[in-house]
C-alpha positions in Angstrom: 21.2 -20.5 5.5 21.1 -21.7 9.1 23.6 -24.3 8.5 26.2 -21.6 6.9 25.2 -19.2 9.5 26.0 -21.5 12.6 22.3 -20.2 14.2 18.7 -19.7 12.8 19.3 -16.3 10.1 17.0 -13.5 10.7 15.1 -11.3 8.3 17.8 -9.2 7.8 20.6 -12.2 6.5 18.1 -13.3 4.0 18.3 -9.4 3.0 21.9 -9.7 3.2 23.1 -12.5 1.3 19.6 -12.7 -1.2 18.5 -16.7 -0.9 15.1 -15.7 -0.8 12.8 -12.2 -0.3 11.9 -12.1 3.3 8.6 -10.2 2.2 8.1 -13.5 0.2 8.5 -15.2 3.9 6.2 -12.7 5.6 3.4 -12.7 3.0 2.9 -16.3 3.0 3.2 -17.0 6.9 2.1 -13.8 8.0 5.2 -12.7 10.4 8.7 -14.5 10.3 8.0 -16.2 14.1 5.6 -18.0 11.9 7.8 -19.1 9.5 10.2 -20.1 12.3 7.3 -22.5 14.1 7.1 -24.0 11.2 10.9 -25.2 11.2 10.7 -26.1 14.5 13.4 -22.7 14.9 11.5 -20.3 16.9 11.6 -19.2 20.5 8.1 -19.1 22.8 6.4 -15.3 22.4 3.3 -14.2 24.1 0.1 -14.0 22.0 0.6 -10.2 22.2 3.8 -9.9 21.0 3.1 -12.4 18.0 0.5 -10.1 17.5 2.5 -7.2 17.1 4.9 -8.6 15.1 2.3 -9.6 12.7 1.3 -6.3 12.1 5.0 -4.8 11.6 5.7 -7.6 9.3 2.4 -7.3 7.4 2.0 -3.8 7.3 5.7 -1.9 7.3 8.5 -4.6 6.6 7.7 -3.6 2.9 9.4 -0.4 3.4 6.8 1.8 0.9 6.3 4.5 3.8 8.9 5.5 6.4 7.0 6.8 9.0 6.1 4.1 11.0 9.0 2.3 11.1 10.9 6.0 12.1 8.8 6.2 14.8 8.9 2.7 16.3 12.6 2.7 16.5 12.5 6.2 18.4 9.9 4.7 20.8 11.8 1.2 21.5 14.7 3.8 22.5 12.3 5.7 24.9 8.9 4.8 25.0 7.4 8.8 24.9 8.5 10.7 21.7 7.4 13.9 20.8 5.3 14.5 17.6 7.1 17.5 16.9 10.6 15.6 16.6 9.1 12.9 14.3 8.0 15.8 12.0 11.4 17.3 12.3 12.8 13.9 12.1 11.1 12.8 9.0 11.7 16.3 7.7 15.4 15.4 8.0 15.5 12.0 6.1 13.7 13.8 3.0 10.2 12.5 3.3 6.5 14.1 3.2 4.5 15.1 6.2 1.3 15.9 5.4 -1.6 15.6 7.6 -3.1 12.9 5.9 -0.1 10.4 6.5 0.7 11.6 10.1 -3.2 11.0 10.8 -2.1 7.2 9.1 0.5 6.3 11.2 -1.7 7.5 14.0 -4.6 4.9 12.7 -2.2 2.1 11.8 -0.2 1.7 15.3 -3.7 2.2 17.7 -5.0 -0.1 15.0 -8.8 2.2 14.6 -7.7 2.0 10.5 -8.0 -1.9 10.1 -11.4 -3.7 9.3 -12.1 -6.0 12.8 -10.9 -8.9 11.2 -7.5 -7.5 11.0 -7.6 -6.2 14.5 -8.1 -9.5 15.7 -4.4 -10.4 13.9 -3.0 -7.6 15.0 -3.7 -8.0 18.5 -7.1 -5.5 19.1 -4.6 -3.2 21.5 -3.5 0.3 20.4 0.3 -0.1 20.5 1.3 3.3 20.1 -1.7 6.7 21.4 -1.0 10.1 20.6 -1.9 12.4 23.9 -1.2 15.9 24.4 1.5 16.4 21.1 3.1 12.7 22.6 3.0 9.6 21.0 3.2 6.8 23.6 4.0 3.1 23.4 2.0 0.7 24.9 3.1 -0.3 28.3 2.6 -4.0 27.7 4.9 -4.3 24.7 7.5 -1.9 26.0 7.9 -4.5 29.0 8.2 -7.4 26.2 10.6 -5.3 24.4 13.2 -4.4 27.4 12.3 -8.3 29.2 12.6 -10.7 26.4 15.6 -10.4 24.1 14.3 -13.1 21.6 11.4 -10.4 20.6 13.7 -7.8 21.2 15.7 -8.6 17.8 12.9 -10.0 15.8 11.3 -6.2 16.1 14.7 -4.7 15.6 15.0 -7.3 12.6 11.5 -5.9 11.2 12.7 -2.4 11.6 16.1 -2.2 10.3 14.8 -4.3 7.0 11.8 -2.1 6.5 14.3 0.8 6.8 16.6 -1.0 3.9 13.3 -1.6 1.8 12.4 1.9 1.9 15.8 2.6 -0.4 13.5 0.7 -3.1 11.1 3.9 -2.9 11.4 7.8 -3.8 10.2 8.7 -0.1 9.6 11.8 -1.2 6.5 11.2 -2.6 3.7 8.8 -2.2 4.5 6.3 -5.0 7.2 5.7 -7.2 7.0 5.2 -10.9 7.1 1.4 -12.3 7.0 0.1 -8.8 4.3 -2.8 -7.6 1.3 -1.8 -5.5 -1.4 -3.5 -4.4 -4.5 -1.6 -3.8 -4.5 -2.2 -0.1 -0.7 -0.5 -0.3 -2.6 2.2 -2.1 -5.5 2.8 0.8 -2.5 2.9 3.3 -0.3 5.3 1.2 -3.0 7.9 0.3 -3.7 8.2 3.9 -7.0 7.0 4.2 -8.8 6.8 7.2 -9.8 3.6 7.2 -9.0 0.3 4.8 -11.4 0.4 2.3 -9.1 -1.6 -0.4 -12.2 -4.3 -0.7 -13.9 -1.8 -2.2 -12.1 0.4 -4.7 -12.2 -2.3 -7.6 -11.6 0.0 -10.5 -11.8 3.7 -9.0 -12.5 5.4 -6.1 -12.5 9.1 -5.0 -11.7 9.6 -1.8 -10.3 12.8 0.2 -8.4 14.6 -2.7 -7.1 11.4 -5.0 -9.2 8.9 -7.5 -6.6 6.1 -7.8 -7.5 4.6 -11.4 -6.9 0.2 -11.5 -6.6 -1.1 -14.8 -6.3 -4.5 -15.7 -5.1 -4.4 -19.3 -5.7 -8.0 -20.4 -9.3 -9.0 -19.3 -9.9 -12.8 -19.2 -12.9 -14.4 -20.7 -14.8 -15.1 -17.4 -14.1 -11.8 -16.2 -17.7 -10.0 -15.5 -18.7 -8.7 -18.3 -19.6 -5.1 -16.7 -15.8 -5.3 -16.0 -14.7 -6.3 -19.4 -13.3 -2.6 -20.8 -11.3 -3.1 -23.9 -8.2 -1.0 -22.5 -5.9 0.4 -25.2 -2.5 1.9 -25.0 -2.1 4.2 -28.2 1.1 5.1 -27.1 3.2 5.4 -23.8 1.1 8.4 -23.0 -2.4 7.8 -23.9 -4.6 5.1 -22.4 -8.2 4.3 -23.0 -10.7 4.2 -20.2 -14.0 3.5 -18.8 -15.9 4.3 -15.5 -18.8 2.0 -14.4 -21.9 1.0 -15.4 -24.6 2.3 -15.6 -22.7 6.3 -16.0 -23.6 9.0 -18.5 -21.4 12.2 -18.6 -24.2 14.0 -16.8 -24.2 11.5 -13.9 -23.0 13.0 -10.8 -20.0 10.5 -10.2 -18.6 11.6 -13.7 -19.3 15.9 -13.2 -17.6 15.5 -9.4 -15.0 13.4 -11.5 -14.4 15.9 -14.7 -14.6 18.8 -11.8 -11.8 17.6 -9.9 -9.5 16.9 -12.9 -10.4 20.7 -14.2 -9.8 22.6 -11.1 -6.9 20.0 -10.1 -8.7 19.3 -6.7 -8.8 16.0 -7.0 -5.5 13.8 -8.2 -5.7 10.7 -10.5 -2.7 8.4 -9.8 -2.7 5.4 -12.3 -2.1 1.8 -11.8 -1.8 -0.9 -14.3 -1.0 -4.8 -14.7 -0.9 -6.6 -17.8 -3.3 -9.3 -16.5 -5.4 -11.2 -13.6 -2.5 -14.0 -14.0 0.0 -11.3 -12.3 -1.4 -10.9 -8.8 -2.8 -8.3 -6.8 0.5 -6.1 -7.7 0.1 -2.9 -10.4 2.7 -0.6 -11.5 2.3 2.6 -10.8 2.7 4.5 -14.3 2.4 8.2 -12.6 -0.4 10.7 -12.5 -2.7 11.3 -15.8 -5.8 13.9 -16.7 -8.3 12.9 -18.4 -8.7 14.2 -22.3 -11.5 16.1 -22.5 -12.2 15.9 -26.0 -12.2 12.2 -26.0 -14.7 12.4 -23.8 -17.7 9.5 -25.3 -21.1 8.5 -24.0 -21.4 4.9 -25.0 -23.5 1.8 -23.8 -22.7 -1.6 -23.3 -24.9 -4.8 -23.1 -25.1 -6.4 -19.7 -27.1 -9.4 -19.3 -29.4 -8.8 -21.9 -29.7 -5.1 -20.8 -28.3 -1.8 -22.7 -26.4 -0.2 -19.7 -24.6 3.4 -20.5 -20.8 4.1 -19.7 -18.7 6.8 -20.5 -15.1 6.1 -22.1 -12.2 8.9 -22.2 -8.8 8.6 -22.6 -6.2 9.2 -19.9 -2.8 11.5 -20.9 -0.1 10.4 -18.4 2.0 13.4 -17.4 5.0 11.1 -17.9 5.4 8.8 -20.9 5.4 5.2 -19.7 9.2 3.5 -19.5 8.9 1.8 -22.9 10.2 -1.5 -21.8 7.2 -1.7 -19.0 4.9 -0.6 -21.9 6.1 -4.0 -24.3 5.7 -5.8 -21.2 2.2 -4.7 -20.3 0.7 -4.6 -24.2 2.5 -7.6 -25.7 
């Protein structure tokens, strides 16, 4: 690429001419500047700005959610942008604006959303505060920006690919259907305060939304307290177990049941065909649970009878029946 180039390609000429993924680049050394160090191709940057471009890279390069990246290019243009015009902005290019999200983008650019081990990466600064109905960017990397042109383009590279990534997404809703999500992706897209991704493992409730994991083909050595015999009867039906120990009485499962009834809680569903696939899941669309499926049943972990409760899931859309071969065969 460099060679046909005549100079070291950016994000964004990967993007263009299709060698390689750049989000392939980014996930394995963190930020492209990385990638660059590596061939001996990059240009010095202050720890800070590194920093920062770790946690563009990271964090919005994969395009999932506009918002951020909206905002960071109004704020490189003038570093004070009211909130007001990002709502009317987003408004604008079609996309959702709940309360929720903007409260994200608020936790993701002063960083309070990350666990500290992340903050450390990602500089422990707030890049961007919110003050009086004003976001603001941080002095420090607004000098970078307009000083150094080298980090000027490698942001501007971030930004405009995000922006072209996001064309891979219905930003008109939180996930799109038969796309790859990893449940960190899914923490950040509900809107969740804070990352709690490490934790979800097969379902957690959290502020309005239970995102269901399923892992359709269990290996072996998988725990055996995680080793639910999932079953597709068709592309609209799905078989389905909470934890151990549950019974249908157990609070978890009423608060659960409740939700799904009264529609106060939503249930999106993620799937991959097996451990051998990655952290990724398709997201197969929103489902309720069948109530008269509903089955108090135990299972025997180490040496002990624990209960669980197993009900089947009705997708409100019929899986895309390639995706469904692909996941059951």
């Amino acid at each position: 690429m460099k060679n046909k180039l005549g100079r070291v390609p950016r994000l964004a000429d990967f993007q263009k001419f299709g060698s390689v993924d750049g989000q392939v680049l980014v996930d394995k050394y963190e930020n492209y500047q990385q990638f660059l160090i590596k061939m001996h191709d990059e240009q010095p940057l202050t720890k800070s700005a590194d920093a920062f471009l770790r946690l563009i890279s990271r964090e919005f390069l994969n395009g999932m959610r506009i918002h951020e990246l909206v905002l960071l290019q109004q704020l490189f243009k003038q570093p004070r942008y009211a909130k007001q015009a990002l709502v009317s902005r987003l408004h604008e290019l079609g996309t959702y604006t709940d309360p929720a999200t903007l409260q994200s983008v608020n936790n993701h650019l002063d960083l309070s959303y990350f666990q500290p081990r992340d903050q450390v990466k990602y500089g422990q600064t707030a890049w961007v505060t919110l003050q009086d109905g004003y976001y603001q960017l941080n002095d420090e990397l607004w000098a970078q920006y307009q000083q150094n042109p080298y980090f000027k383009n490698s942001v501007d590279d971030v930004l405009q690919v995000g922006m072209w990534n996001s064309k891979r997404y219905d930003q008109q809703t939180k996930f799109t259907r038969n796309q790859r999500y990893t449940r960190r992706h899914v923490n950040r897209l509900l809107g969740w305060p804070k990352d709690q991704s490490s934790a979800i493992y097969g379902y957690k409730a959290n502020q309005g939304s239970c995102p269901l994991f399923v892992i359709y083909q269990k290996r072996p050595q998988s725990p055996v307290a995680a080793r639910h015999q999932n079953v597709f009867y068709d592309t609209q039906t799905l078989s389905w177990f909470t934890k151990t120990p549950r019974k249908l009485d157990s609070k978890e499962v009423v608060h659960l049941l409740k939700g799904n009834r009264q529609q106060t809680i939503a249930f999106p569903l993620f799937v991959k065909k097996s451990e051998d696939e990655g952290a990724d899941f398709y997201y197969l669309g929103l489902v309720d649970f069948d109530f008269q499926s509903l089955e108090q049943q135990t299972r025997i972990i180490n040496g002990h009878e624990k209960p669980i409760v197993k009900a089947n899931l009705q997708l409100r859309t019929p899986v895309d029946y390639q995706l469904y071969l692909n996941l059951i065969n």
